[in-house]
N, C-alpha and C positions, 0 to 999 in steps of 0.2 A: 652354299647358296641356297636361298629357300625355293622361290616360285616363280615363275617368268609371267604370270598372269593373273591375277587374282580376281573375281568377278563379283558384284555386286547387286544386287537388282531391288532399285530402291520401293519407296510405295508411290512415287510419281514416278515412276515406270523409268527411268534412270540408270542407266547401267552403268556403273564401275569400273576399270580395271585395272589393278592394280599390280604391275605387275614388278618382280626383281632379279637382279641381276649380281650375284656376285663376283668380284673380279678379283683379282690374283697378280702379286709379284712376289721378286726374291730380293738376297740381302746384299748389303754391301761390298763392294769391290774398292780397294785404291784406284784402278785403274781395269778399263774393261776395254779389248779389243777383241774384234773378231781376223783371227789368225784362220789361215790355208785351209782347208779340212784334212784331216789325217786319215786316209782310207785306211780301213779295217773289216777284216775277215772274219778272222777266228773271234771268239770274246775276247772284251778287252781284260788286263789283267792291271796288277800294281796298284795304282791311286783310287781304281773303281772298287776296290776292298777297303779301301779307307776312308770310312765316312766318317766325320767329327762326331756326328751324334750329341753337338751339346757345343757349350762354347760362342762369344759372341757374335762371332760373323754367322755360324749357325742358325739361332737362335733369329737375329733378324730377316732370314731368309721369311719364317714367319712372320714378326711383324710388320713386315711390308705389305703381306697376304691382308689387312686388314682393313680391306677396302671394300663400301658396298654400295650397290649404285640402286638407284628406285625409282621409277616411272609413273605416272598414274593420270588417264585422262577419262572425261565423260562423254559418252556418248548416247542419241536418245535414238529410243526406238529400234536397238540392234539386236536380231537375235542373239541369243547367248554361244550359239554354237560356231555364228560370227565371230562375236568376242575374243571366243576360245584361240583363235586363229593368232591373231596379235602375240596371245603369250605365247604361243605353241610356238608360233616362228621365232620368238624372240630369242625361247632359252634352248630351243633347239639348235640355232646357230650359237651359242654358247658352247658346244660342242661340235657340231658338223665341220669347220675349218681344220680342228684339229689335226685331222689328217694332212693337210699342207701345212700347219704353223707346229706341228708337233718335230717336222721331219726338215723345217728351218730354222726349233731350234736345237736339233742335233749339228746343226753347221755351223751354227754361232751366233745367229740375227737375232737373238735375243730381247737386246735394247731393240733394234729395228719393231719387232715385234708392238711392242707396249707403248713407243711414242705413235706408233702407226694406231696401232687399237686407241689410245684415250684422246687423241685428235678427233676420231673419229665418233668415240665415247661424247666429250662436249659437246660439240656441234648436233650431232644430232637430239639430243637433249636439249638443246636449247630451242632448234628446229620444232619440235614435237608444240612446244608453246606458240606457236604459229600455228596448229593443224586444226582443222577445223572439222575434215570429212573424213569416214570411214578408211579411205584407200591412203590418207594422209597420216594414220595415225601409223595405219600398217606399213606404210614405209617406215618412216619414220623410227617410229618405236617397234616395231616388229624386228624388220630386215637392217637398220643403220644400226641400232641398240647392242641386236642380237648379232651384230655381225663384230661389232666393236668389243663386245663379250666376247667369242670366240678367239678372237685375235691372239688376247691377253690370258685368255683363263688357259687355256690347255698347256702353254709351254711354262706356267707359272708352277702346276702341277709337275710337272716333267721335272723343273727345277728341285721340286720338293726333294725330291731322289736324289739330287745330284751332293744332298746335304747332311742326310738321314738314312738311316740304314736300323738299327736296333729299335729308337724310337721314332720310325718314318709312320705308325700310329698316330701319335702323340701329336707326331707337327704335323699332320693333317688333318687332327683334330683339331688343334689350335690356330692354325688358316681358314679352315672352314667358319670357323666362328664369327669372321667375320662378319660373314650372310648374318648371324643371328643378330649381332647389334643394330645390322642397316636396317634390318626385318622388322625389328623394336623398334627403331628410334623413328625411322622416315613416316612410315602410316601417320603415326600420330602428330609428326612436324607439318607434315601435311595438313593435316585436318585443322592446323590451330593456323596456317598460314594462309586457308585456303579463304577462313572466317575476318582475314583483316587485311585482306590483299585478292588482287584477281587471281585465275588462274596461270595467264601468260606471265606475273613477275612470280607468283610459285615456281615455277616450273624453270625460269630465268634463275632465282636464287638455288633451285638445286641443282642448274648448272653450274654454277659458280662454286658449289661446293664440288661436284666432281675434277673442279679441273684444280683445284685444291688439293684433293687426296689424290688423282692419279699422278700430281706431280712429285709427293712423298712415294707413290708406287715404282716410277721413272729413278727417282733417287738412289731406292734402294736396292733393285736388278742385279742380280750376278749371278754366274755359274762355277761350279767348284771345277768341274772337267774341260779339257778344252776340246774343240769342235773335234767332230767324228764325222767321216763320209762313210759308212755301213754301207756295203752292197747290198744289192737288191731295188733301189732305185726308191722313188715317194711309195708307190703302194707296193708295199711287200705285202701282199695277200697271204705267201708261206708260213706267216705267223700264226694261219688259223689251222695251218696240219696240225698244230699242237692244242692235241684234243681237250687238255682242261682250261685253256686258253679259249675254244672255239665254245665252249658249252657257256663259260664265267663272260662272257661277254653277250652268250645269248640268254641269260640269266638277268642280265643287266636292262637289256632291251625289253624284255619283258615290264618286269619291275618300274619300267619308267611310263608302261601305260597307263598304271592306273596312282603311279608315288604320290603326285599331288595333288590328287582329287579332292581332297578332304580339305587341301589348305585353299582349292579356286571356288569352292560352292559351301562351307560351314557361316561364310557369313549373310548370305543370301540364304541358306535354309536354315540359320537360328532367328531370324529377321520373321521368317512364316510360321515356327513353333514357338512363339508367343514368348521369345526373347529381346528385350530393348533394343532399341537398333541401337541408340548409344551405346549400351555394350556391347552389342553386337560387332561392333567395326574395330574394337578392341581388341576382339578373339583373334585376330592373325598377329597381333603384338604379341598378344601371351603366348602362341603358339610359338613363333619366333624365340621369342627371349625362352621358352623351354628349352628350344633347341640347342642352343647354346652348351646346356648341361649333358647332352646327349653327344655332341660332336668331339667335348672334351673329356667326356668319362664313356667310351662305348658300349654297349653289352650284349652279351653273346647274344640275347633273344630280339635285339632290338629291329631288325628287319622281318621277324616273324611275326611282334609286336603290331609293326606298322600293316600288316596286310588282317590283322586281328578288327584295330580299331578301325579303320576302313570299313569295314563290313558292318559294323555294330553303329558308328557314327550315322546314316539316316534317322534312327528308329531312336531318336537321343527326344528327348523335351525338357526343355526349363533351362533356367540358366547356370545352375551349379551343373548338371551335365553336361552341357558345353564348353564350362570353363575347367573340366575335367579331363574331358576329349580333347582341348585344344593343349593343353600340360602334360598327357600321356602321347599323345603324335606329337607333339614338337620332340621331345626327348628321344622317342626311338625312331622316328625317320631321321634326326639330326645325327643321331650315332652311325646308323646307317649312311648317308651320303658323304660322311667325313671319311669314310674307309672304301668306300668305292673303288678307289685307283691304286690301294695297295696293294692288293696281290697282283697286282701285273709287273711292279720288279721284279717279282719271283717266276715270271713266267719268261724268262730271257735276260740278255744284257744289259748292262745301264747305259751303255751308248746308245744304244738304241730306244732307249726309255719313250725319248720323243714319239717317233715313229709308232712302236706300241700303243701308245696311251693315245694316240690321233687315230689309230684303225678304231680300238676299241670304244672312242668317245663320238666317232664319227656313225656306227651302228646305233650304240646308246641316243642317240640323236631322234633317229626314227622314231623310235620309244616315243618319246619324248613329243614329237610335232603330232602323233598320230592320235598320244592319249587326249587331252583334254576336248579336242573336236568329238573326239565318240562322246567321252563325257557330257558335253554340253547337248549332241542328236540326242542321248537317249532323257538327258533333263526333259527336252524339249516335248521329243515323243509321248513321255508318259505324265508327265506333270507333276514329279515327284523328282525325288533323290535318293530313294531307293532302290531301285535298279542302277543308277550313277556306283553307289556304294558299293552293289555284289559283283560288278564288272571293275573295281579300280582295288577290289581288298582280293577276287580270285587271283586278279592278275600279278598281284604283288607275292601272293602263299605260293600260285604255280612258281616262282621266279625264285621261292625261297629252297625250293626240292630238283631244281635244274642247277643252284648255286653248291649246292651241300653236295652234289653227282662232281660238279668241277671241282670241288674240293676233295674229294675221293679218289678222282685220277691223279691229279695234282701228289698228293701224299703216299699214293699206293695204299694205302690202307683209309678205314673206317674214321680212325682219329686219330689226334697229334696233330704235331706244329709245323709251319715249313722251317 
């Protein structure tokens, strides 16, 4: 998934925001019931060592994953640090539910899960082209959107695990991907339909396309394991006594205050450094479709990358450097967010996966709703995007030296593999 907000500040004072949501299923099943839960203690043992790893039921758990949804309204005269809020709520609830929808669907509600979230998904969507006022969008697109995200994205990730084991890499890379086509393709669909049509039947026809792909999402749902009731209850806070677990999640938290900075203010600060604004509104496509390469080939520097160009991306001018900046951050923050959720099968059992990846995503949250409103104060305060830059590239380098500590405890040693 790329950005839950993207902002824009036009030269008739016009704010933008563009924000996105990537959403998430699994693969095929003959038939999908949710049976008893099977309380369990100790780990589990037998079929949670049996991952396919490849194969076609496999294989479609990701292409279901291939769903991306996109929001975008105007609004005039809003400060930016306003703005910010919209997306911060949206894609932070992208995450915050996780903690309850992670740990139902370790019980089986799976399906429940994904019909309840893209219900939810349409409508509100469709709603948003109705809004008129500030606090409407924010419902709306904010809290309905960002909540309809959540629903879906955390137990779809849970899913991943339940498919993949060797290459659980790989199909995380190739899930995520999705964000990068919806990231490509919606901006600029937008832009050509906004030009021959209003904004309320815009905004009508990309509902009608979500409720299009989340019905292929709905289709293709399954779990390979069947329901687990884990003691310890929804919030097993015990998860955090394990100490590289407690650190790689506060690593994550971090990382999330300042990740997308670069992708909610590059087209609004190449707009002021004497870049087209027609291509200016392009740069979050190419950033997007970078990512794409980044999600599915990872590399080792690429979240060190991402807290590099952050810092260096204010002090940019012209348009070959931004279309530079926006092809080296798409690639290593995409590499980066594709692998996020992988080292936490390694931090416990896969029954438990749910519940894991819902503490851990439900933290990462805060990150998340807390960065882009600093971003947009300190836009605000100094009347630049240089200080924006040094608070969203520290916070991503500090995240990268609290990540490397949890991977140190994690392994007992310096380096090597889990």
């Amino acid at each position: 998934m790329q950005t839950a907000g993207l902002h824009k500040r036009s030269g008739e004072n016009k704010v933008e925001t563009i924000p996105l949501a990537a959403i998430t299923s699994e693969g095929p099943r003959e038939s999908v019931t949710v049976s008893d839960p099977i309380d369990i203690i100790p780990e589990s043992e037998g079929d949670d060592d049996n991952f396919p790893d490849g194969g076609l039921r496999a294989w479609l758990v990701v292409l279901g994953t291939f769903q991306s949804y996109y929001e975008k309204n105007l609004l005039k005269d809003v400060p930016a640090s306003n703005i910010a809020w919209i997306g911060s709520i949206q894609y932070s609830f992208a995450f915050l539910p996780s903690v309850i929808t992670g740990r139902l669907f370790d019980l089986g509600h799976d399906r429940l899960l994904m019909a309840l979230g893209s219900v939810l998904m349409a409508v509100a969507t469709v709603l948003t082209a109705q809004c008129k006022e500030y606090w409407q969008f924010l419902l709306c697109q904010g809290f309905g959107i960002g909540i309809a995200s959540g629903i879906m994205y955390g137990p779809s990730k849970a899913a991943i695990c339940h498919w993949f084991k060797k290459r659980l890499g790989l199909a995380l890379g190739v899930m995520s991907s999705g964000a990068s086509v919806g990231g490509t393709l919606f901006p600029i669909i937008f832009r050509n339909l906004i030009q021959v049509t209003s904004f309320q039947w815009t905004m009508r026809i990309i509902g009608f396309t979500l409720i299009f792909t989340l019905g292929i999402t709905n289709l293709t749902i399954a779990r390979r394991l069947p329901p687990v009731n884990v003691s310890g209850g929804l919030f097993d806070f015990g998860a955090f006594k394990h100490p590289a677990f407690a650190l790689y999640t506060a690593s994550s938290f971090t990382a999330f205050l300042g990740l997308y900075t670069l992708l909610t203010y590059i087209v609004a600060s190449a707009s002021v450094r004497g870049v087209d604004v027609s291509l200016a509104t392009y740069l979050l496509a190419i950033a997007n479709a970078s990512s794409m390469l980044g999600r599915l080939s990872s590399g080792y520097l690429s979240d060190k990358l991402a807290g590099v160009l952050t810092l260096v991306w204010p002090y940019l001018y012209g348009k070959a450097a931004y279309i530079m900046i926006a092809i080296a951050y798409g690639s290593s923050s995409g590499a980066f967010i594709s692998l996020l959720t992988a080292p936490i099968a390694a931090f416990g059992d896969t029954g438990d996966i749910g519940r894991r990846t819902g503490l851990y995503q439900s933290v990462l949250a805060l990150g998340a709703i807390a960065g882009p409103p600093i971003s947009g104060a300190i836009a605000d305060s100094t009347g630049d995007y240089k200080g924006v830059g040094i608070f969203a590239g520290i916070s991503i380098l500090a995240s990268v030296v609290v990540m490397w500590a949890s991977r140190c405890l994690a392994l007992g040693r310096f380096w090597g593999t889990f």
